[in-house]
N, CA and C atoms as a LAMMPS dump frame, in Angstrom:
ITEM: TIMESTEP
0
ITEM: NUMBER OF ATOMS
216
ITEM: BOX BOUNDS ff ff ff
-5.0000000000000000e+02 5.0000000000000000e+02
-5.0000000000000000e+02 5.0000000000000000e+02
-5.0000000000000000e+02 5.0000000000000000e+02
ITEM: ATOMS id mol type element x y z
1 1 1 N -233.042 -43.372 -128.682
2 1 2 C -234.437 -43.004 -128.775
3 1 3 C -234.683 -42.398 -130.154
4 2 1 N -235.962 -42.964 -130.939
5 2 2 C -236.233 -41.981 -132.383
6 2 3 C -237.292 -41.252 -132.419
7 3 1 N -236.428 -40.061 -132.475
8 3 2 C -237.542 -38.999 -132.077
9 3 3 C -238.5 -38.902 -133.246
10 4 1 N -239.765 -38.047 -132.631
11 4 2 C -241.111 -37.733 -133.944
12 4 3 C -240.736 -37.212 -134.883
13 5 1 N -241.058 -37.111 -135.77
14 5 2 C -240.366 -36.996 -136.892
15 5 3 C -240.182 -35.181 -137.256
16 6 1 N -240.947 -34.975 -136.631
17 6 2 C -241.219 -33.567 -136.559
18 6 3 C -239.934 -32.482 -135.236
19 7 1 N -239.42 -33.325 -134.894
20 7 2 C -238.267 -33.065 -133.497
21 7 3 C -236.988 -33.077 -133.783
22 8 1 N -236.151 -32.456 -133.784
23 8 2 C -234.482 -32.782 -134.312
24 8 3 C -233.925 -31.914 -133.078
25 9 1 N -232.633 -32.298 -132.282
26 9 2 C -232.063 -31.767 -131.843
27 9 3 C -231.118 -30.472 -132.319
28 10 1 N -231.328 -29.538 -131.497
29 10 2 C -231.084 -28.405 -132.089
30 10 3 C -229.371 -27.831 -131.94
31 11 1 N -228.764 -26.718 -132.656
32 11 2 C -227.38 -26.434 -132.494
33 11 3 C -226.917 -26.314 -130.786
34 12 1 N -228.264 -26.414 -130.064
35 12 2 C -227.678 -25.697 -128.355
36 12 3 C -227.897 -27.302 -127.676
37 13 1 N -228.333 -28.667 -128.401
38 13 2 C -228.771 -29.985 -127.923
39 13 3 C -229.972 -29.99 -126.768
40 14 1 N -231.047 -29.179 -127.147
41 14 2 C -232.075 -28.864 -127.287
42 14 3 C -232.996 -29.569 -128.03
43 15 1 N -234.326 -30.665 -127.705
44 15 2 C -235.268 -30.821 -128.712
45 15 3 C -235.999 -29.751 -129.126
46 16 1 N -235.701 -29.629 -130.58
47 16 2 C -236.701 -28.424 -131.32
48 16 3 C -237.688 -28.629 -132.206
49 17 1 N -238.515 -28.125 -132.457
50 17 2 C -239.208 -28.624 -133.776
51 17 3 C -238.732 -27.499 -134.986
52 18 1 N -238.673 -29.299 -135.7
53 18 2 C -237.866 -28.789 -137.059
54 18 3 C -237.924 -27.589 -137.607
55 19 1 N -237.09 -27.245 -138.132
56 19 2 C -236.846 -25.749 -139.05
57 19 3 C -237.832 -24.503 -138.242
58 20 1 N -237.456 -25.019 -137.053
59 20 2 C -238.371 -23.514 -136.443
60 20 3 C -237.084 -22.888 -135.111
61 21 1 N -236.494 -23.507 -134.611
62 21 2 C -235.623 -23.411 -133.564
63 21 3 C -236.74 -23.283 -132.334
64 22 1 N -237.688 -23.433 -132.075
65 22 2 C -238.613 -23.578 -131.246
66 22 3 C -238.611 -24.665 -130.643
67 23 1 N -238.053 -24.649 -128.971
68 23 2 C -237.451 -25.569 -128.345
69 23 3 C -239.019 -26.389 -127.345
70 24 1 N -239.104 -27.97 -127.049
71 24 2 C -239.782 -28.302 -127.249
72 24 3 C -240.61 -27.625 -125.491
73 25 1 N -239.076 -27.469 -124.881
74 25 2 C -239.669 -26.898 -123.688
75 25 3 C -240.434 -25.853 -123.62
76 26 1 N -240.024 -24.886 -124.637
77 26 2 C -241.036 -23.441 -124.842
78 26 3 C -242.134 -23.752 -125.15
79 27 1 N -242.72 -25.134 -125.944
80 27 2 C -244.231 -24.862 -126.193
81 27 3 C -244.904 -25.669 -124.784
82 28 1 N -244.054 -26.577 -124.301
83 28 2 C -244.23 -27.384 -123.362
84 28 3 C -244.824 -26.05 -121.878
85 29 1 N -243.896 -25.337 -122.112
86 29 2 C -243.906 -24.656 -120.404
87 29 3 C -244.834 -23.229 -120.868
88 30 1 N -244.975 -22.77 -122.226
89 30 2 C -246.267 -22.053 -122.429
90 30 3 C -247.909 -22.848 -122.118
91 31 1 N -247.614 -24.204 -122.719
92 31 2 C -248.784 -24.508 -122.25
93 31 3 C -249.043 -24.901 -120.633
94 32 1 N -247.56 -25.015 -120.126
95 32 2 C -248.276 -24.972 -118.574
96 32 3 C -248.193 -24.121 -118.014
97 33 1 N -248.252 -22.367 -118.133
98 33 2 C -248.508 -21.677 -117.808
99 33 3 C -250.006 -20.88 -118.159
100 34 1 N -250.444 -22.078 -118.954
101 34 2 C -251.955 -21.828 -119.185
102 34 3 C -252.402 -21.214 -120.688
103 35 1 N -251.182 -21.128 -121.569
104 35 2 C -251.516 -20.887 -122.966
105 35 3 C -252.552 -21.964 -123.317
106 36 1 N -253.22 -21.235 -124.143
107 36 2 C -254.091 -22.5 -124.947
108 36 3 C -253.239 -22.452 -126.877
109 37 1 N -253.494 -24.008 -126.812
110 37 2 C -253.007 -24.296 -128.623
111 37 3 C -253.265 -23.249 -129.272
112 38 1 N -254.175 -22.753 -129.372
113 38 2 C -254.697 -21.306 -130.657
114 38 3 C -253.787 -20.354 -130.005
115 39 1 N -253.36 -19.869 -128.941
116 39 2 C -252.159 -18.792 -128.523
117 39 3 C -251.589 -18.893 -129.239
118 40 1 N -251.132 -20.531 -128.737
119 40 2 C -249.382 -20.397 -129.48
120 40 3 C -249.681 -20.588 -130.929
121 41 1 N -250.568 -21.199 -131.77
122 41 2 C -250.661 -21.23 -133.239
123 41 3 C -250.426 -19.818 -133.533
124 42 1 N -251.166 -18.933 -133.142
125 42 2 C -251.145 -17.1 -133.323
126 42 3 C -249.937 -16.82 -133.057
127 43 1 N -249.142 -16.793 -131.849
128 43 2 C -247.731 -16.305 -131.619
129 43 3 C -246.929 -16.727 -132.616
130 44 1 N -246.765 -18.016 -132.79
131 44 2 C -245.876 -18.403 -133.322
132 44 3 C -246.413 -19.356 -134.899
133 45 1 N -246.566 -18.681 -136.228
134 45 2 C -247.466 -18.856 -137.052
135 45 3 C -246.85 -20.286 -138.005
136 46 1 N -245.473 -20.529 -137.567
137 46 2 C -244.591 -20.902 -138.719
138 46 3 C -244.592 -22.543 -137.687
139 47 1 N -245.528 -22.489 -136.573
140 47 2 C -245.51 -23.916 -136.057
141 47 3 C -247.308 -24.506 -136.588
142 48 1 N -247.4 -25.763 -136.483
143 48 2 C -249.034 -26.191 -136.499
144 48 3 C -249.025 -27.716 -135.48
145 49 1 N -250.692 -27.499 -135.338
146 49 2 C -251.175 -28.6 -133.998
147 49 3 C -250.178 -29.192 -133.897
148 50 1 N -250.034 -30.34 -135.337
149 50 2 C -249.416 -31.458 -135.387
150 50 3 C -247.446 -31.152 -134.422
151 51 1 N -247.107 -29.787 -135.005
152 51 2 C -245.71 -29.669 -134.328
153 51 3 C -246.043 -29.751 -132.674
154 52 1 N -247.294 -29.351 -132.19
155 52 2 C -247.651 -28.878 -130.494
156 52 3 C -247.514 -30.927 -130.237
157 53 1 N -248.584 -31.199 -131.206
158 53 2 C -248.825 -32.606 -130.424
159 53 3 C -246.931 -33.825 -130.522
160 54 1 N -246.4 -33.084 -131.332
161 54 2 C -245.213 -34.14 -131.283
162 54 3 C -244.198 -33.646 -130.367
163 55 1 N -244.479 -32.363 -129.847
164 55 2 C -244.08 -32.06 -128.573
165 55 3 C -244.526 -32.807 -127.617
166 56 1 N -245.092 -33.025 -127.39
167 56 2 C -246.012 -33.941 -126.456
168 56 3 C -245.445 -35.319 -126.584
169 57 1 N -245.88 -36.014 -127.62
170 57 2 C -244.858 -37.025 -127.859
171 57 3 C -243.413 -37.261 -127.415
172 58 1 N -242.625 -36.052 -127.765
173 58 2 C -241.14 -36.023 -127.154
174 58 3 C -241.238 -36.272 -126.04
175 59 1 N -241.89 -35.539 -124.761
176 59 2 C -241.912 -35.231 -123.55
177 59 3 C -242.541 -37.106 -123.276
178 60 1 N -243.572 -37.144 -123.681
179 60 2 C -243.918 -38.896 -123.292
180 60 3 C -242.929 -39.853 -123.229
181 61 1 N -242.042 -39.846 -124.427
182 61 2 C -241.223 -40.919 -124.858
183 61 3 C -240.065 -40.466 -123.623
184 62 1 N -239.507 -39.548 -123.465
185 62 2 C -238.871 -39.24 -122.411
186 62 3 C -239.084 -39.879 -120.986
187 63 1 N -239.99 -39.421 -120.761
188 63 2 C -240.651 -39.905 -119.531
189 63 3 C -240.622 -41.448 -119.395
190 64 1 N -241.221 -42.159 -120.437
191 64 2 C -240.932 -44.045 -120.647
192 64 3 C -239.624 -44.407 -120.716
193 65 1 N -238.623 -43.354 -120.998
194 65 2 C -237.171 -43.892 -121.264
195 65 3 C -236.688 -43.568 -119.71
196 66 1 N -237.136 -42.665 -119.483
197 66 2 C -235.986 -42.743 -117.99
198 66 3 C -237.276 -43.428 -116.691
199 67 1 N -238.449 -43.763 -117.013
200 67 2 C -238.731 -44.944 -116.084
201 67 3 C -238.146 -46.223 -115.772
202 68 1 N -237.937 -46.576 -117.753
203 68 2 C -237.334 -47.708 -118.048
204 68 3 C -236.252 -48.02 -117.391
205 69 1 N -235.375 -46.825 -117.122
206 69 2 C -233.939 -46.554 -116.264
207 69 3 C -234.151 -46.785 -114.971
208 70 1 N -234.995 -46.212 -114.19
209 70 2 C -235.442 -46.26 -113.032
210 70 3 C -235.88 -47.356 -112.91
211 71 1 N -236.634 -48.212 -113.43
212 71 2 C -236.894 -49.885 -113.057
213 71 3 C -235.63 -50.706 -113.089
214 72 1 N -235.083 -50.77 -113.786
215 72 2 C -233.805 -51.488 -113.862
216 72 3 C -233.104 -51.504 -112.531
């Protein structure tokens, strides 16, 4: 799988976004605990949209890869 370009697996094999160690699940499971994007832009200053939305991306492409598995 090639991840967004913005995503690198991290020292713990963790998707993170780059040069932040900010794992993709943390922005993932802040926003489903009801953070909104401007939270986490404020919390965490050294991420932007574009890093939130290729989180998103990761989590998609994931999801199509192990359907793909599951159809087979």
């Amino acid at each position: 799988m090639d991840l967004p370009e913005r995503i690198h697996i991290g020292a713990d094999d963790k998707p993170c976004i780059r040069d932040t160690g900010i794992t993709v699940e943390h922005v993932i499971g802040l926003l489903a605990q009801g953070w909104t994007k401007n939270e986490i832009l404020t919390k965490h200053a050294n991420i932007s949209i574009d890093d939130i939305r290729a989180c998103f991306k990761y989590v998609a492409m994931v999801l199509h890869e192990q359907s793909a598995i599951h159809a087979s």
